[in-house]
N, C-alpha and C positions, 0 to 999 in steps of 0.2 A: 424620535428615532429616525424618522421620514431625513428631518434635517441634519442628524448626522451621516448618512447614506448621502447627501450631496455632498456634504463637506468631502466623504470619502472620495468620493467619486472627481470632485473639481480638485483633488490634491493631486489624483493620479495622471488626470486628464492635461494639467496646466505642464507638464515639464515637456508634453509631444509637441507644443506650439514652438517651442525653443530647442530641441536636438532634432527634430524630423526635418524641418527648413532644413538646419546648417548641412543636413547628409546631402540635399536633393545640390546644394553649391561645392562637392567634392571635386579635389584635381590629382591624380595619381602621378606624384614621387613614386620613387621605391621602397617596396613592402618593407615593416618592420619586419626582424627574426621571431619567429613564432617558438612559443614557450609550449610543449605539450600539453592542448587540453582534454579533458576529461570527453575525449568523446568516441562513438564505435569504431571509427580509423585507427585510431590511438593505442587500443588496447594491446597492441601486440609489441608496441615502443616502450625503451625502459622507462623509468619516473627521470621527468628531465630533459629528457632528450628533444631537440628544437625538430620539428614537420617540417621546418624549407629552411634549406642554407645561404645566409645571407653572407652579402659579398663585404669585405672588410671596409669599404667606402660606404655602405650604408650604416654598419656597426658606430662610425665617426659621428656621420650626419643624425643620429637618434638623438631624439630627444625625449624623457620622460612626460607623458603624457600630463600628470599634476603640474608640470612647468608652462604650459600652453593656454592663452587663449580659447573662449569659443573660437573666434577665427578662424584660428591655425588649427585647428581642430576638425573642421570641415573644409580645412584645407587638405587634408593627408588621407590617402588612400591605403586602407586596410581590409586583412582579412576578415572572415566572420568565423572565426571556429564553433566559437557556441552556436551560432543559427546553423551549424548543418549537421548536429549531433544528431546522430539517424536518431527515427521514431519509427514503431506503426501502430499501437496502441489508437492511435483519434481515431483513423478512419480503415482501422485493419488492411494497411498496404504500407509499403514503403514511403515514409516521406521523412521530413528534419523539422528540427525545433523550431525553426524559422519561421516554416512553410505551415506552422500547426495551430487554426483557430482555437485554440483548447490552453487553460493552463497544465504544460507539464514540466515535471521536471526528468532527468537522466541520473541513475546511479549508477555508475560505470565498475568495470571487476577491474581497474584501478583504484577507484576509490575502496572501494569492497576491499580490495588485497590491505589499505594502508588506514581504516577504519578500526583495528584492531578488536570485532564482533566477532563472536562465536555462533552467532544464529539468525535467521532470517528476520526477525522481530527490529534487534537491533540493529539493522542497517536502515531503517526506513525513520528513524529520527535524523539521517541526511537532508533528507526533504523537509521544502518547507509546506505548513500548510498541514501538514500532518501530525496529529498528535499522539505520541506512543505514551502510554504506563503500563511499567511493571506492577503486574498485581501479583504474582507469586513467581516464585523459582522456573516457573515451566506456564505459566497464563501472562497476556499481554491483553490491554483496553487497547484498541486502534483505531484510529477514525480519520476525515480529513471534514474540516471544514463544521459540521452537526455532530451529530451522536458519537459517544468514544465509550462505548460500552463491553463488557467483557464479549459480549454476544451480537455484533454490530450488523444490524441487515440495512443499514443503508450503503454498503461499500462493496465492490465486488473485490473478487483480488483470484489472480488466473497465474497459473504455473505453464509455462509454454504452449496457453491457451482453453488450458482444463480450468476449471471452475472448480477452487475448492470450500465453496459457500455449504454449509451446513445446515440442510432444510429444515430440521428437528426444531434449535431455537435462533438459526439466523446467525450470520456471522461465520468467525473462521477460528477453531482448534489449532492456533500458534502453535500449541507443542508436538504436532504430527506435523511438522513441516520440517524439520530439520535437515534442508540438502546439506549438499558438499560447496562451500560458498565457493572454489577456486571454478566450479565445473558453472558460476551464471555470468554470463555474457552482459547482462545490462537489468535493473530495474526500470522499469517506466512507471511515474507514478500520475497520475491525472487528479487534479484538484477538481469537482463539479462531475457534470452529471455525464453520464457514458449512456443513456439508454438506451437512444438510437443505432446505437452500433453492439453491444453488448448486451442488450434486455435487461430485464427487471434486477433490481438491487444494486443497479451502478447510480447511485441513488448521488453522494456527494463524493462519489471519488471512483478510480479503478486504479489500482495497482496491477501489472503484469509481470510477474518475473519468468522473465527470458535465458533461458540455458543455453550453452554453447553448443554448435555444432561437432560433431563425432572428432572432426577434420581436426579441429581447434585443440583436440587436446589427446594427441598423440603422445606415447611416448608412455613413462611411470610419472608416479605421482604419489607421494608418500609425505603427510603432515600426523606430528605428535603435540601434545601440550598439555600442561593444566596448570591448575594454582590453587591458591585458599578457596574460590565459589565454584570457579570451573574445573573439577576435581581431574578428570580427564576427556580430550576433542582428539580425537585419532579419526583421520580419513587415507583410505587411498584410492588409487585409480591407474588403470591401466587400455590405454587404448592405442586400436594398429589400424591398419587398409589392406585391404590385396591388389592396392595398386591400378585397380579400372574400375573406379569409382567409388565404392564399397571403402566407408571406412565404421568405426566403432569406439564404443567404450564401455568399460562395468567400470561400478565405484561401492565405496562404502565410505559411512562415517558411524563411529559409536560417540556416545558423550557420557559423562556422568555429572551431572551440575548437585553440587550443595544444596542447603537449606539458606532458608531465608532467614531473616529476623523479625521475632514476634517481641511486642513492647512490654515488659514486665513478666517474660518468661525467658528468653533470650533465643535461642536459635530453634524455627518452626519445624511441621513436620512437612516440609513440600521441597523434598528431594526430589530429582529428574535423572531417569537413567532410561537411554531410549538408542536406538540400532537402528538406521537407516542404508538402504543398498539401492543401487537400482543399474538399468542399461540406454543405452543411444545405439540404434544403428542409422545410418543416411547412406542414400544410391541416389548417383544422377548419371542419365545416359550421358555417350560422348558428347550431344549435340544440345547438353544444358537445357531438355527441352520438356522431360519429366526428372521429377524429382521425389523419391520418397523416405518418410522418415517413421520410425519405429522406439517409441521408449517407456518406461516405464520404471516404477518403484514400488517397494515393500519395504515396510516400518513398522517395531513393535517395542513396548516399552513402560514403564511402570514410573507411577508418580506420586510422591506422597500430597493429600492435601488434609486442612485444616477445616472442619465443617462443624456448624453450628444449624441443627434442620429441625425445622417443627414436627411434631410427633403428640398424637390426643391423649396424654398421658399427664396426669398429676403428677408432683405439684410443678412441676415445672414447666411442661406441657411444650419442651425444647432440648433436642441431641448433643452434645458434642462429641464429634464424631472424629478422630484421626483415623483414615483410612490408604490404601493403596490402589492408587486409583489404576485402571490394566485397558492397552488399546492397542489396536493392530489396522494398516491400510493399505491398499493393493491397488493396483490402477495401472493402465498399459492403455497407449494412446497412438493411434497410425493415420500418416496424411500424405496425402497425393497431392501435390505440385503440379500442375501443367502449363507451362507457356504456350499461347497461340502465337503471339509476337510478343515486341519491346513493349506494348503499351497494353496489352487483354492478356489475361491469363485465369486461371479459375484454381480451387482446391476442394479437396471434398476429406474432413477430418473424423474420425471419428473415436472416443475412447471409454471404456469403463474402468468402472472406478467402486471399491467396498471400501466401507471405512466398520469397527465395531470399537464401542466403548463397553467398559463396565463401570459401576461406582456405586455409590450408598445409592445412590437417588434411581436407580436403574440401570437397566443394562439397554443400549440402544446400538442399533445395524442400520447403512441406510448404503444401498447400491444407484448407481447412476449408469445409465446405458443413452450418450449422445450422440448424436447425429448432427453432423453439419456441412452446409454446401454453401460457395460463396465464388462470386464472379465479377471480372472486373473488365471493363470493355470502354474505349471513348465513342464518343455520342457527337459527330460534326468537327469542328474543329475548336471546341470550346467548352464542351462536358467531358467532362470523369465520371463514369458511372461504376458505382461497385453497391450489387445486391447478392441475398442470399435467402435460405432457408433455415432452421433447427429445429429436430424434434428431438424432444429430454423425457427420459422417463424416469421417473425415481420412485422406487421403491423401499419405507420404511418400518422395523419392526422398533418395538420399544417394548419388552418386558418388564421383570420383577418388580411392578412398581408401587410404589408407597404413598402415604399420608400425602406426604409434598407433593407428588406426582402422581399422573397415574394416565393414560390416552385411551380412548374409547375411540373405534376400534386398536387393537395394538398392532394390529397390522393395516397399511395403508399404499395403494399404488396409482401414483398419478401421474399425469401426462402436462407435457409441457410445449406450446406450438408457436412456431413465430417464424417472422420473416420479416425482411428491413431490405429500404431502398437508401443510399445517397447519390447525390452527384454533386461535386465541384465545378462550377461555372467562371471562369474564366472571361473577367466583365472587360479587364483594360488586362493585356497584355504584360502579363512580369510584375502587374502593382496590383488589383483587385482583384480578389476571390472570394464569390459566394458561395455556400455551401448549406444543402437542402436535403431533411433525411427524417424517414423515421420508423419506427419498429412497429410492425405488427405483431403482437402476443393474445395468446387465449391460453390462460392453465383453470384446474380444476375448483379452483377456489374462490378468486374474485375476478375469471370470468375473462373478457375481452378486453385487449392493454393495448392504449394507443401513444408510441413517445417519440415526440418529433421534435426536431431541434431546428436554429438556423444561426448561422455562424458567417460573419463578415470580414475576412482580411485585406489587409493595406500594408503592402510592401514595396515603399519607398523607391530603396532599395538594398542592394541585399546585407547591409547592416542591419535594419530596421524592419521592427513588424508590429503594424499596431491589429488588436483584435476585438472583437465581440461575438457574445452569443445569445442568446434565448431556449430555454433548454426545457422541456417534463420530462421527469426519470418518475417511477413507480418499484415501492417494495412491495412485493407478492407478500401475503402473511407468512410467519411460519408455521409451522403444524400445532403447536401446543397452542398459537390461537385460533386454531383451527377444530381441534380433536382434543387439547390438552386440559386437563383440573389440575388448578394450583392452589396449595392452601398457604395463606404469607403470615405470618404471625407467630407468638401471643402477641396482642398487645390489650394493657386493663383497660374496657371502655363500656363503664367508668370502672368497674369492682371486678368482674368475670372474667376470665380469660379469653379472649375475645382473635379470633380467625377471621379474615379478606379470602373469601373462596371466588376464584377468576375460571369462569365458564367459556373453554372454546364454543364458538358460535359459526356455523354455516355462512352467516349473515356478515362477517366481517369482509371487509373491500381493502383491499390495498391501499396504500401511502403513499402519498404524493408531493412531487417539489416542483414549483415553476421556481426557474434561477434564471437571473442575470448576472452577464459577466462581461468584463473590459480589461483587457492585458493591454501591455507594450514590452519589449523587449529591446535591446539594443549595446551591440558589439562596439562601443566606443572607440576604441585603440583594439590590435592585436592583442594584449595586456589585459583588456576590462572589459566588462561585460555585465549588466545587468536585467533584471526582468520583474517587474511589475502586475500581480494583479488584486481586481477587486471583486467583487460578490456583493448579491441582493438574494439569497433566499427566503420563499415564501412557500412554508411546510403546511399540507390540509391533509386531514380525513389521518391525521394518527392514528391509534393507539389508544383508547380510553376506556372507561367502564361506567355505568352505573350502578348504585350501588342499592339492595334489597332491604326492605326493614327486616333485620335483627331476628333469626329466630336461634331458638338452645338446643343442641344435639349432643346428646352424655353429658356432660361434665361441663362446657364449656361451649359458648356464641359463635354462632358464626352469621357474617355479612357476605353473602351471596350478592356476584355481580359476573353480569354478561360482558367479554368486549365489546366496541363500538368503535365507531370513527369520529371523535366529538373534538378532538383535541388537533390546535393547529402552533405553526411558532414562525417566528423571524432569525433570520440567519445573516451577519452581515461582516465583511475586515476585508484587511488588503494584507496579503504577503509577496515580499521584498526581499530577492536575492538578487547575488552579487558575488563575482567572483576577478579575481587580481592577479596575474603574474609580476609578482612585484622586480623578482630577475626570471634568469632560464632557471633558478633551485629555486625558488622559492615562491610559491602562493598560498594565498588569503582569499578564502572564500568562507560564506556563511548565510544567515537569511534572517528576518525580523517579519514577524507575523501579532497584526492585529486580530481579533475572532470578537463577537458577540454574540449571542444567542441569547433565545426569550421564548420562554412556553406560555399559550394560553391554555391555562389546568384551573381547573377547579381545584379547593381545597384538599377534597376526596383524592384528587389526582397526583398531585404532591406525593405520589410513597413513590410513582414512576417516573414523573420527571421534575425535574427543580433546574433552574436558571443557576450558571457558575460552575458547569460541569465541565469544560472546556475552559485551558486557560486563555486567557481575557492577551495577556502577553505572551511570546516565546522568541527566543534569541538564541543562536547559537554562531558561533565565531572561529573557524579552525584555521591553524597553520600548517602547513605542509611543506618539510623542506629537507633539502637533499644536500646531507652535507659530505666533507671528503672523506675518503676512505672506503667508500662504497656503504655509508650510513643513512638513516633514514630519521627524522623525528620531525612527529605529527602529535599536535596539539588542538583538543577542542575546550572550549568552554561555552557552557550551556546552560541559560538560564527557562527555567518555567514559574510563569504567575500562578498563583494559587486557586485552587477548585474550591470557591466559596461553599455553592452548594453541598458540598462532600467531606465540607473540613477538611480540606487537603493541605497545607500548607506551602510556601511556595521554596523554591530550592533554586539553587547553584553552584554545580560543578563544575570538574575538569575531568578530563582522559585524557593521556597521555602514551604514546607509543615510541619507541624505540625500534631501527631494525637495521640490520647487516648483513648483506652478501658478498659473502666473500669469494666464493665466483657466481657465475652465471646460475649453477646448479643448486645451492646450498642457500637457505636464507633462515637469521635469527629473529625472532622481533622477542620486546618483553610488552606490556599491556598496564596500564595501571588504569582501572574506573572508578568513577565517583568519588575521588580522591579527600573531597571537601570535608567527610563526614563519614561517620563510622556506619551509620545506616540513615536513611529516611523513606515516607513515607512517599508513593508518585499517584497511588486508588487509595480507596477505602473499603472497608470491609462490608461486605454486608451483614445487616443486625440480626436475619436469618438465612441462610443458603452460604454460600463458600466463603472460602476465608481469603485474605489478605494477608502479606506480610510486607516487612521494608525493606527496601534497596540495600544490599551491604555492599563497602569499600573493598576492591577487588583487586589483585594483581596475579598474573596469568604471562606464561612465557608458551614460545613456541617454534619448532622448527618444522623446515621443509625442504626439500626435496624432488630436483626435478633430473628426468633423463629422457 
């Protein structure tokens, strides 16, 4: 393993030795004409439209960058669009891709508008490094990098800075997230660990999605659509200003999504039909010098799912359960902005947040009341200093519960405390940057959290950025290993019907990642662009159990075990994007990601994790081109290796889009997904607890509407 980790490593490392030189020997010609890239300047330009006007003498002198030399190659003076695609997700301030010791990627509400997704899940298969499956009609496995479990606590993922992490079993409720995709301004998605800046559970990734300001989306706003899966997506949205500062927006979206497909019955029972609404307001004085923002949403919505649940009953001693599952969420979140000058400023956020489920397995409520302050000030002439505070209180109930389930106490209120320092150090002017950081945490459960990072950049110059880091992130438990009984089974061992009973324990400690990491990036031509990285993770103190000699209770065995922290793993791959303007209409972008992962389990331990749960490969390849008439058509294809561990099989499609405006106001698109195949599998099912179903072939039309 050790030796494929260098191989990874000197494959990444060996191409800096040969394009870093050639940039540092540059002589500025006149700029190529810039093709619109996907970045936060952009959003507001049509698809196509060139950022600098070049003069008809430089249009002559171009040459295709594939026709050139090294040489001539660091002979020519170009832009960098991709390095200056705002961020602030690394180090919670304003900065660019460029400038960002971290692997991230940008999903821009360009791409978003010509992605042809109906929901937040599916846009994050843009990214690389990221792994999405569909497990039902209305359920996503997501992960970057480790874990891609229906219930993922290694990953954080924040909505305009709220944290919608689910303390109960860890992970994030895909199907209570469904904004209005026209109202987000940009995804950021971060490959590796965030702890230092984000605390506990930004374990192998953060996702932020970022929503547009009030300002940005003035005017009406009315989209219709459905098809065979996405039965009906209706949003609208209306927002104004009073003209001294003050501006606004309400919105709504309803949806009704289909049934899946179940194999040898044919169409499941995990229909989604869910109502989302919610507000933005923003105020900035005349003098840009406070700033405040006010927003919020409510969601409520029913969903069918497929369940197969242990239950102490003869002879089968197992449910199947079609049921409708019912959930409702609220949340209103308000932040204060203040500049002191151009270079310190501070903010002080704070939001609550209810979510409640129902379902066979229980009925569960869990409220969050946060607090956050955060400050940013230079230090000399050569630090960046940005610190802060958070205090989170969550509060959770968990009723009516069963065999499968059940928490001791049902009711639970815990406190959450932390605070984090970095500073960016400014070693050589415009080329080296060190950066030093790390969180202080104490919650109720495993006690005092220390996550410090350090992160080294080199930039050349401003085409080029090579990076590294050194990272511990920590996941806090969730409550059900904390407070929670789970009983998993039958299974005969050897005659009896035979239960796995999992004992939350006091005693359990957090999870932990030491990761290494080395990126490069690098704006070749105006036209190209690509970016590079690799990984070394090294997982302790999981997740595991011991397991009790065998005793009989009624009718049937059970194997009693406590959690523990016994179980460790290795994490390693490089992912590889890359993006092309091959003219001013047309670009080719896409990404190729390697992943390994390896669990040290015991036998016993194998029912929770197994190696091949992540695919090994994933490739995805889109076209995007803008043809006359005021047409659009956008083409992916997307291959995933298969989940050995999971019997998953492995697949490849297409998506395909289509779209028309026919003026400024009015736009058609049609949708076709997963083209290849009438259905397939992307999860598997579990052999007790929720169901699965398969992907079906989809085609989906839509219009919209702007004034």
């Amino acid at each position: 393993m050790c030796k494929n980790v260098v191989n990874i490593l000197v494959c990444c490392i060996m191409p800096l030795g040969l394009l870093v030189p050639a940039a540092a020997q540059q002589i500025s010609p006149a700029p190529l004409p810039l093709l619109q890239y996907a970045s936060l300047a952009d959003n507001d330009q049509p698809a196509g439209a060139s950022t600098t006007d070049a003069k008809p003498d430089d249009e002559d002198n171009e040459l295709d960058f594939l026709e050139k030399d090294i040489r001539e190659l660091s002979q020519t003076r170009v832009n960098a669009p991709a390095m200056d695609t705002a961020v602030s997700s690394v180090s919670k301030q304003h900065g660019t891709v460029g400038r960002s010791p971290a692997a991230i990627f940008v999903i821009t509400s360009e791409m978003i508008r010509r992605s042809g997704s109906t929901c937040v899940p599916e846009l994050l298969r843009m990214a690389p490094g990221v792994n999405v499956s569909k497990v039902s009609s209305h359920s996503w496995a997501i992960g970057t990098r480790g874990d891609r479990s229906r219930f993922n606590k290694m990953m954080l993922v924040l909505i305009d800075g709220r944290s919608i992490y689910s303390p109960t079993f860890g992970g994030v409720y895909w199907d209570m997230q469904d904004l209005l995709l026209d109202d987000i301004e940009r995804i950021e998605v971060i490959r590796g660990p965030g702890g230092t800046i984000w605390g506990a559970n930004a374990v192998d990734g953060v996702i932020n999605i970022i929503t547009k300001k009030a300002s940005d989306t003035q005017g009406v706003y009315v989209a219709a659509g459905g098809g065979n899966y996405d039965l009906l997506v209706d949003g609208a949205r209306v927002g104004g200003s009073n003209g001294k500062g003050l501006t606004w927006r309400l919105w709504g979206k309803h949806a009704e999504r289909g049934p899946g497909w179940l194999p040898g019955t044919g169409l499941a029972y995990d229909d989604w039909r869910v109502a989302h609404s919610g507000f933005r307001v923003d105020w900035s004085d005349p003098c840009k010098v406070n700033a405040l923002t006010a927003l919020g949403t409510y969601c409520a919505g029913v969903e069918g799912e497929n369940g197969n649940w242990p239950v102490p009953i003869p002879p089968r001693y197992s449910q199947e359960v079609l049921e409708d599952i019912g959930f409702a969420a609220e949340n209103v979140l308000l932040r204060w902005e203040h500049a002191i000058d151009d270079e310190s400023d501070w903010c002080f956020q704070t939001y609550y947040d209810r979510t409640f489920r129902e379902q066979w397995a229980g009925k569960m409520m869990w409220t969050t009341m946060d607090f956050d302050f955060q400050h940013r000030f230079p230090l000399g002439q050569r630090h960046k200093v940005i610190w802060g505070l958070n205090h989170r209180q969550i509060h959770n109930y968990s009723a009516d519960s069963n065999f499968y389930l059940h928490f001791t106490p049902e009711q639970i209120t815990y406190n959450v405390f932390s605070g984090f320092i970095q500073d960016e150090i400014e070693l050589a002017e415009d080329r080296w940057y060190l950066t030093v950081g790390t969180k202080l945490e104490r919650n109720n459960f495993s006690g005092f959290e220390v996550q410090p990072s350090i992160r080294l950049l080199w930039t050349p110059d401003e085409r080029h950025s090579v990076w590294g880091a050194i990272s511990r992130a920590v996941s806090s438990p969730a409550l059900y290993e904390e407070t929670g009984t789970l009983n998993f089974g039958p299974s005969n061992v050897p005659v009896w019907p035979t239960f796995v009973r999992l004992n939350g324990t006091s005693d359990f400690k957090s999870e932990k990642l030491l990761a290494y990491e080395i990126g490069y990036r690098a704006q070749v031509t105006d036209r190209f662009s690509w970016d590079i990285a690799t990984y070394y993770n090294v997982y302790s103190d999981l997740h595991g159990y011991d397991l009790s000699p065998p005793f009989v209770e009624d009718t049937y065995v059970v194997l009693e075990a406590d959690w523990n922290n016994n179980v460790g793993g290795q994490g390693y791959g490089v992912e590889l994007s890359a993006s092309w303007n091959l003219t001013d209409n047309w670009r080719l972008w896409g990404f190729y990601n390697y992943q390994h992962l390896h669990w040290d389990v015991t036998p016993e331990e194998a029912m929770l994790y197994s190696d091949g749960v992540i695919p090994l490969n994933q490739v995805r390849l889109q076209s995007s081109w803008n043809l006359p008439n005021a047409c659009e058509f956008d083409a992916v294809l997307r291959y995933v290796d298969n989940l050995v561990g999971l019997d998953v099989p492995s697949y490849l499609t297409m998506d395909l889009r289509l779209g028309w405006k026919p003026s400024e106001n009015i736009e058609f698109a049609i949708v076709g997904q997963n083209l290849f195949d009438p259905h397939f599998p992307e999860f598997y099912a579990e052999p007790y607890g929720l169901g699965a179903t398969e992907v079906r072939r989809t085609v989906f039309g839509q219009m919209t509407w702007r004034h």
